[in-house]
N, C-alpha and C positions, 0 to 999 in steps of 0.2 A: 312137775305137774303130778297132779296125785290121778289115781284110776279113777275116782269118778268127774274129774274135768275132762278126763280123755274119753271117758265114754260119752260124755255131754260133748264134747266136741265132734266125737266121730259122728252122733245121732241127728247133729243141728246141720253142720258143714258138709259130712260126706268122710270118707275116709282118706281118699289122697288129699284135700286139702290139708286135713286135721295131720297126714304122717309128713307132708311140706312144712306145715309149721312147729312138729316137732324136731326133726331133721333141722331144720333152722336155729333153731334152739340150742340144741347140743352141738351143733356147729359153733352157734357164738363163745359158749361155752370151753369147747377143746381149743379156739383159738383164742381165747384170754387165758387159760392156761399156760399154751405154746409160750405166748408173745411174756408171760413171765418166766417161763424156764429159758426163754434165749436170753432174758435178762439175766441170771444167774450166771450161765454160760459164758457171758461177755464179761462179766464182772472175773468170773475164775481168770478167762484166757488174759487181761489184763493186767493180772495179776503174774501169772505166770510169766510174761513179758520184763515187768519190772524184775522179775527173781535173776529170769535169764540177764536182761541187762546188768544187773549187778553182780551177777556172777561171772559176768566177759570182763568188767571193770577189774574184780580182783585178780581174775588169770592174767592179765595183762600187766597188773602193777606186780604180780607173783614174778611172771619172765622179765623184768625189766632188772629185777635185783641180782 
């Protein structure tokens, strides 16, 4: 929102309405954010999983020899 919608907003609504609907706003905001970096997150630690798994494969076929 640019400053003169927010001032149009504060002058028509009132001002806790107008800081409720911004506060809602950046809220939606930081949680599409979040809800992508736990995507990333997932995707690393899955990876990292696979590494681990393949890496207890070879230690295992390493003691076997």
């Amino acid at each position: 929102m640019e400053l003169e919608e927010i001032l149009t907003a504060i002058t028509n609504i009132g001002f806790p309405i107008a800081a409720c609907i911004a506060l809602f706003l950046d809220n939606r905001k930081t949680r599409e954010s979040h809800t992508m970096e736990m995507k990333q997150v997932t995707e690393a630690l899955n990876n990292n999983t696979i590494a681990i798994s393949l890496l207890s494969e070879r230690m295992q076929e390493h003691d076997k020899k």
